[in-house]
N, C-alpha and C positions, 0 to 999 in steps of 0.2 A: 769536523765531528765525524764526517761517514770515516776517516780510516781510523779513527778511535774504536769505533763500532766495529770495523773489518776485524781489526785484530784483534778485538775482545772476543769476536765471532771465532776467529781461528784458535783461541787459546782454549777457547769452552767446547770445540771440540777434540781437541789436541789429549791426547793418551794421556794418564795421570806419569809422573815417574817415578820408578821401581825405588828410588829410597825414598820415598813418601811410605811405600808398602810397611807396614807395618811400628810406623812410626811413634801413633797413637799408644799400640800396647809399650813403648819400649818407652816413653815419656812417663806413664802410670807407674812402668816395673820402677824407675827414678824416684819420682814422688813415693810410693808407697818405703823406699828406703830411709827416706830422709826421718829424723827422728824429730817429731813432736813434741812443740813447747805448747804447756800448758801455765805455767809461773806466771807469764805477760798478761793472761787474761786475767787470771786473778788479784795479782797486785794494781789494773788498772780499776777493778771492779770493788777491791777497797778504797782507792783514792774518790770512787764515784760518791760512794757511801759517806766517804770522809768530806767530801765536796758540799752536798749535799745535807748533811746533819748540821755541818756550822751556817749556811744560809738557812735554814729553819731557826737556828738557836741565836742569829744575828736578824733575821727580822722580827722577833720579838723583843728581842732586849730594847728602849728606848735611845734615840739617837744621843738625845742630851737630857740629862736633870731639867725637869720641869718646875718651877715655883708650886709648890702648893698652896 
C-alpha cells in the first residue's frame, strides 16, 4: 500500500497538463450546441397520466359480478 500512496503522492503534486487547460469551457461551448429535445419529456409525462387514470378507474370498477 505505501507505493500506492507514493505515487498517489507524486501525482497530487505533479503539474496539471496544458490540454486539461481549458477543457471545461470547450466541453460547455459542445453541450450548449447540441439542440434540445423537449418531445421525450412530454410524451412520457402523458403516458404517466395515462398510466395512472386507468389504475384509479380499474381499482374501482369491481373485480367480478357479485350476487346480489
Amino acid at each position: 500500500m505505501d507505493d500506492l500512496d507514493r505515487a498517489l503522492a507524486r501525482l497530487a503534486d505533479a503539474p496539471a497538463p496544458a490540454a486539461l487547460d481549458g477543457m471545461e469551457a470547450r466541453v460547455l461551448a459542445r453541450i450548449g450546441t447540441r439542440p434540445v429535445v423537449r418531445q421525450a419529456g412530454l410524451g412520457l409525462g402523458v403516458v404517466t397520466v395515462a398510466a395512472l387514470a386507468m389504475g384509479m378507474i380499474g381499482a374501482e370498477l369491481p373485480a367480478s359480478a357479485s350476487p346480489a
